[in-house]
C-alpha positions in Angstrom: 78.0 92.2 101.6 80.6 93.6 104.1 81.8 90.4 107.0 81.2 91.3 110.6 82.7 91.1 114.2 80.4 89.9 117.1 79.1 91.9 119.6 80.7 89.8 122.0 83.7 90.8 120.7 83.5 94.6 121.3 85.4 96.6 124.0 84.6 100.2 124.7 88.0 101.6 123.3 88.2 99.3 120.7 88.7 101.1 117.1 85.8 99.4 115.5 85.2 99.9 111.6 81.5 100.2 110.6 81.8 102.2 106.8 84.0 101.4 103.8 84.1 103.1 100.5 85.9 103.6 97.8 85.4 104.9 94.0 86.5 103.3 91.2 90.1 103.4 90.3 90.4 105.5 87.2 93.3 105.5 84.9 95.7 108.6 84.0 93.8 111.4 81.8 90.6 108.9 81.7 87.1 108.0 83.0 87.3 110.4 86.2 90.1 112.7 85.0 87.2 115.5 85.2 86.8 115.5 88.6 88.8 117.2 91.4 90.6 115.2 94.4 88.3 117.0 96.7 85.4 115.9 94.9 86.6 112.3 94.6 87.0 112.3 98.4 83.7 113.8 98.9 82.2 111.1 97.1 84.2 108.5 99.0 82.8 110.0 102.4 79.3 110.3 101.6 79.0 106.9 101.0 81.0 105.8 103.8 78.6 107.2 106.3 75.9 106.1 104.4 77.1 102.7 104.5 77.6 103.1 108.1 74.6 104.5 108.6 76.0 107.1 110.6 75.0 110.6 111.1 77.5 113.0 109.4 76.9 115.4 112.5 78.0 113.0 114.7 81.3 113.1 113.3 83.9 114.2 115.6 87.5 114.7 113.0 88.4 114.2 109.5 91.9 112.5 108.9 92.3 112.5 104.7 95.3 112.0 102.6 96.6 114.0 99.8 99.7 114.3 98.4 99.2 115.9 95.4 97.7 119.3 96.7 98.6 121.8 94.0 95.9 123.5 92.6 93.6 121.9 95.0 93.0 124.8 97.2 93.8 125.4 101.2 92.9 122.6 103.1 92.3 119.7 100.7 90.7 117.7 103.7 88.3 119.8 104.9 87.3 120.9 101.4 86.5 116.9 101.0 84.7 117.0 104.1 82.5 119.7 104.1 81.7 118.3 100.4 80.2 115.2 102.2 77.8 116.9 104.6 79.9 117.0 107.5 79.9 120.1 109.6 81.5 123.2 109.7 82.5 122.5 113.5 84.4 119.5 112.7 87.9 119.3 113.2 89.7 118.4 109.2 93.5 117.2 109.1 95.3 117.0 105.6 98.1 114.4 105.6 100.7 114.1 103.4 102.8 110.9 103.4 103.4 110.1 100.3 102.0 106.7 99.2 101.2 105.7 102.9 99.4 109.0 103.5 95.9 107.4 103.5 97.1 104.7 106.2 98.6 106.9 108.4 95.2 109.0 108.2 93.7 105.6 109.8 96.5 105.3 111.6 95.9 108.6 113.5 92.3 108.5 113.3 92.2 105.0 115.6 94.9 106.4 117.7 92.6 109.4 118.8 89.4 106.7 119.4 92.2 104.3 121.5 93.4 107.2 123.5 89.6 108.7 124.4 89.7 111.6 122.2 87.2 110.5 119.7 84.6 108.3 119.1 83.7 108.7 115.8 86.2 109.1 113.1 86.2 109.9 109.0 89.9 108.6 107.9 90.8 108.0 104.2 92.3 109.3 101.2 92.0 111.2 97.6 94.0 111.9 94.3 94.1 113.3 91.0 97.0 112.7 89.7 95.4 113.7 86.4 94.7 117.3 87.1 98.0 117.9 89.0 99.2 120.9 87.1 102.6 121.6 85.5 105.0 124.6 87.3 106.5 127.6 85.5 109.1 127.8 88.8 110.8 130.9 87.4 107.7 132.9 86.1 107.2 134.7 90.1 110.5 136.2 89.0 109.0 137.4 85.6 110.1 135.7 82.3 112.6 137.7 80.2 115.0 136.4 77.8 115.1 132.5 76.5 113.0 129.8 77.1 111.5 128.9 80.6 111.2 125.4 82.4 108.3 123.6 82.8 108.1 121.5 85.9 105.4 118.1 86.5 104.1 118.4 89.3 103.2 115.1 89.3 106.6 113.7 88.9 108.3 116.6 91.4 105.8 116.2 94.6 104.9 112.6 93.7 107.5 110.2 92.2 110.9 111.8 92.6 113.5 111.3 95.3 114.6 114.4 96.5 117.7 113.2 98.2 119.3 111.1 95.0 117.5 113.7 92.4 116.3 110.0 90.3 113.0 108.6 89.9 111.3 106.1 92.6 111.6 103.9 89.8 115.3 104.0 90.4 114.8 103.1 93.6 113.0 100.2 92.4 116.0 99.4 90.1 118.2 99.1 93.0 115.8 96.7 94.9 115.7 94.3 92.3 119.9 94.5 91.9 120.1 94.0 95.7 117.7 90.8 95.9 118.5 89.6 92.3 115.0 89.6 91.0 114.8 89.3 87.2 112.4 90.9 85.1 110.5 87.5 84.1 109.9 87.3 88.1 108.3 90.9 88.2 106.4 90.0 84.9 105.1 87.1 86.2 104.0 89.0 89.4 102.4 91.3 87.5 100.6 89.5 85.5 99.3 87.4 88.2 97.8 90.5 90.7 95.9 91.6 87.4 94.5 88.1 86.6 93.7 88.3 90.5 92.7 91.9 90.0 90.0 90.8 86.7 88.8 87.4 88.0 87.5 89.6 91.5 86.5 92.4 89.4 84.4 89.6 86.9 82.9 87.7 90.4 81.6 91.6 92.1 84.1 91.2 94.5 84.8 94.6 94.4 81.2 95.5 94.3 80.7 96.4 97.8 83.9 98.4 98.4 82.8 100.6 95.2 80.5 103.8 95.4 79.8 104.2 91.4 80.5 107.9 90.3 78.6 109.5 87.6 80.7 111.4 85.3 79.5 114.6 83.4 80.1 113.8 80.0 79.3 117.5 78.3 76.8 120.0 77.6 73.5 118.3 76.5 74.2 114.8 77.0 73.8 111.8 79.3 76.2 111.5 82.3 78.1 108.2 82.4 78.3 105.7 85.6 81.6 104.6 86.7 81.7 101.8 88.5 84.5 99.5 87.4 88.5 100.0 88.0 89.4 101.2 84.2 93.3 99.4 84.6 91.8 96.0 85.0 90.0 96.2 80.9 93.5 97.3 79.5 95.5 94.7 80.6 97.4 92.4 78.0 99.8 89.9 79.2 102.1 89.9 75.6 102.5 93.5 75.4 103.4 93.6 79.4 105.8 91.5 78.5 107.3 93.4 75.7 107.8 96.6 77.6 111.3 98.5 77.4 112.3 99.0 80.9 111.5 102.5 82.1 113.7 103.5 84.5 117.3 101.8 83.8 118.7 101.4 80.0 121.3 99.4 80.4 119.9 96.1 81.9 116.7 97.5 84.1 113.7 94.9 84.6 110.9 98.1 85.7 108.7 98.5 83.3 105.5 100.8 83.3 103.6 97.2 83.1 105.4 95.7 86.2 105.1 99.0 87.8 101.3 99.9 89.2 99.1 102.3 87.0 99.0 106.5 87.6 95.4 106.4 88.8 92.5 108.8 90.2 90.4 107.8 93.0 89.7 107.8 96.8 88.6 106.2 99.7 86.9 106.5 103.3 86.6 104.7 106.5 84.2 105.6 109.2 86.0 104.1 112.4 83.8 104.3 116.0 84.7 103.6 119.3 83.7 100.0 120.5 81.3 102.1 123.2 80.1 104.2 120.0 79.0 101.3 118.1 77.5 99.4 120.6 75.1 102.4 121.9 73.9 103.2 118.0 73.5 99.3 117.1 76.5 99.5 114.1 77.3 96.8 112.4 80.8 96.2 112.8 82.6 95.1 110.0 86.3 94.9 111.3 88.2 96.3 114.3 91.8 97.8 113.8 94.3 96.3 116.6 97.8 97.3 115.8 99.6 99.4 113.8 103.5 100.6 113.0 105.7 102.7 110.8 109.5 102.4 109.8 111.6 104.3 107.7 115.4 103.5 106.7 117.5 105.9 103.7 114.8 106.9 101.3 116.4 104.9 98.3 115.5 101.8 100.5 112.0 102.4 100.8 110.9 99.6 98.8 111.5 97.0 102.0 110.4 99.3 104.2 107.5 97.0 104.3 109.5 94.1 105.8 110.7 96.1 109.0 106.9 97.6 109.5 105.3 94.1 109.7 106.9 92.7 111.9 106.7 95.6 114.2 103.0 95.7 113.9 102.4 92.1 114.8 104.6 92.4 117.9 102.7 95.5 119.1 99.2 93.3 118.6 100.5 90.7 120.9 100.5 88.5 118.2 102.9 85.8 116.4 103.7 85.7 112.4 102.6 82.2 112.2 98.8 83.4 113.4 98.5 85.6 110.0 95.9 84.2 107.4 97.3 86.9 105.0 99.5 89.7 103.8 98.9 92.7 101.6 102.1 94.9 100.6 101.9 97.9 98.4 102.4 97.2 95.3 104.2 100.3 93.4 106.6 98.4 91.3 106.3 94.2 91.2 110.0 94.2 93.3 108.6 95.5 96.5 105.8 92.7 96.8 108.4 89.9 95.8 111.7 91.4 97.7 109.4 92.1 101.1 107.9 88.4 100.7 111.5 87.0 100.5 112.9 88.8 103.3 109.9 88.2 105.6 109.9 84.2 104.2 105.9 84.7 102.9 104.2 82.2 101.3 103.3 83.8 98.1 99.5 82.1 97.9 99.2 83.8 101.0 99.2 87.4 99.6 97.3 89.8 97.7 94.9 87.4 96.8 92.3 89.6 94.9 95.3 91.6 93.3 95.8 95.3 93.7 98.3 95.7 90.7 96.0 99.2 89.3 96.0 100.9 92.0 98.9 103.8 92.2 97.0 106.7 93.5 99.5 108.3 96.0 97.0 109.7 98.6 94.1 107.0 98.5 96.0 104.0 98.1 97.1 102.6 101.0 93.1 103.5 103.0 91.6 101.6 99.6 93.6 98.0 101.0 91.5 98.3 104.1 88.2 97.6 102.2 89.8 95.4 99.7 91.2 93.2 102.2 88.5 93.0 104.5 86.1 91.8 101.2 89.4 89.1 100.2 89.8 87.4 103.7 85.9 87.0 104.2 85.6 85.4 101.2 88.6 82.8 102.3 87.1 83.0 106.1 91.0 84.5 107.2 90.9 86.1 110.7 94.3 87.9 110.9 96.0 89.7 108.2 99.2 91.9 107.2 100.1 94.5 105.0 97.2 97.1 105.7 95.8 94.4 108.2 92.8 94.6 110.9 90.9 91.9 113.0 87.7 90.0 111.6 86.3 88.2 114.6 89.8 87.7 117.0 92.9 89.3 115.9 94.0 92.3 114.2 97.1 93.6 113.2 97.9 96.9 110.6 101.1 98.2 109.0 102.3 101.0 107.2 105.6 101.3 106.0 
């Protein structure tokens, strides 16, 4: 069952979340490999305003993340949108920020509620990193003599640095260099969010963030229900730990088993105004206080994290030692364990339901918000970090 926020509590410009949703987290080429982004995020939004129990006409705009657009068709958020039942008159955004894409979608969904634009918002996030097709870049041009180039989409839109022409992996590589973290420490790390990750999964935790999504499974016979994140049932500690590094020959510690999994999947807020939710009688699950971005050179991104925080927590009013908890993306093992030594976290303190599957670049960061709300009800935390918001007093949220 989702926590709650007192009436008492509520202010009229407050951004006030009253609908969380998410699907299941399926793996690379698997379980929901035969469905589109767009359909994904449909799904996600539908039951978020079901959840809600909000009217989809009384939406006012659509913020949705997608990175991965290729192939999708024009306006990958609208598309996701319209699929839920929302109308034709609303206002759709498409927002492409890599793996932060879905939090700035929040991000810009409760700035338009806090500035008096809105009052009911649909923010969130979708990808298919399975069905992101492959690019014949010279074909426009006609192919003629010798063999052509075949380009991943994936890999060129998603996962390469543009400005060093290497892999984010690198990046990661020079992260763990920098703050001289060994591979047993990312291992370790690793293994721990997925024990996390399986002993929620095992408990329901995740039961009330997930919309189950039935899956055509071919011509004459029975559909299948997804309901379950499909990285957390191939997990093995000894082979994690046997992994050549992937990135790095010559002494790397990134692995594919220390780095998160290539998912598909999506998620949905429905965010009201604190007027908005008082006049339709909403249950209020969480309200979204504060929020920041930073940016440094790109090949730095991974503590990124460590400058946003901070920022976010000033901007709430707020103090680091108030903070029950801390989420921080999880792409490779380094960034959680480099952005918890330079902020001086307390490692019991973070990710405490794990989050270690969960590498699908548009949805990802919007899927924390339900995850954590669930995690810090169930240890009765009132302020929190990472993708953070307010249970009862104090909010904070980041995105880096």
């Amino acid at each position: 069952m989702a926590p709650s926020v007192s009436d008492g509590s509520i202010q009229p410009r407050d951004v006030c979340v009253v609908g969380v949703a998410r699907t299941p987290m399926g793996g690379f080429l698997g379980s929901l490999s035969s469905m589109t982004a767009t359909r994904l995020g449909s799904i996600a939004i539908e039951a978020a305003l079901r959840r809600a129990k909000v009217d989809p006409r009384l939406v006012e705009e659509v913020f949705f993340g997608n990175v991965l657009t290729a192939n999708l068709g024009q306006a990958p958020a609208r598309q996701a949108a319209l699929g839920a039942g929302i109308p034709y008159s609303v206002i759709c955004t498409t927002v492409n920020k890599v793996c932060a894409a879905g939090m700035k979608s929040a991000m810009l969904a409760a700035q338009s509620i806090q500035l008096g634009l809105n009052d009911v918002v649909v923010a969130g996030g979708m990808e298919s990193m399975s069905n992101v097709p492959k690019y014949l870049p010279d074909a426009r041009r006609g192919s003629r003599l010798g063999h052509d180039t075949v380009v991943d989409g994936m890999t060129k839109d998603g996962l390469w640095d543009v400005y060093n022409d290497f892999g984010m992996g690198v990046c990661g590589e020079i992260c763990a260099d920098q703050y001289r973290i060994t591979r047993e420490e990312q291992d370790a790390y690793a293994i721990q969010s997925f024990e996390r990750g399986i002993a929620a999964q095992n408990a329901r935790l995740f039961a009330w963030e997930i919309v189950p999504v039935e899956v055509s499974t071919g011509r004459g016979r029975p559909s299948v229900v997804i309901d379950k994140d499909e990285g957390l049932g191939k997990f093995d500690a000894a082979k994690l730990k046997k992994l050549r590094p992937s990135f790095k020959e010559d002494g790397g510690s990134l692995t594919a088993g220390n780095a998160s999994s290539i998912s598909d999947g999506a998620a949905a807020l429905v965010l009201v105004s604190g007027e908005k939710a008082l006049e339709l009688g909403l249950h209020v699950i969480a309200k979204i206080r504060g929020y920041a971005d930073a940016a440094q050179a790109p090949e730095l991104f991974t503590t990124t994290p460590a400058l946003a925080i901070p920022k976010a927590i000033k901007r709430a009013g707020l103090d680091a030692s108030q903070v029950d908890y801390y989420e921080i993306n999880e792409a490779f093992s380094v960034v959680a364990l480099a952005n918890q030594k330079l902020l001086g976290l307390d490692p019991t303190e973070c990710a405490w339901r794990g989050c270690f599957t969960w590498t699908s670049a548009g949805m990802q960061r919007c899927s924390y918000f339900g995850h954590i709300i669930g995690g810090v009800e169930s240890k009765e935390g009132k302020v929190w970090s990472g993708v953070n918001m307010q249970r009862r007093r104090r909010s904070i949220s980041t995105c880096s």
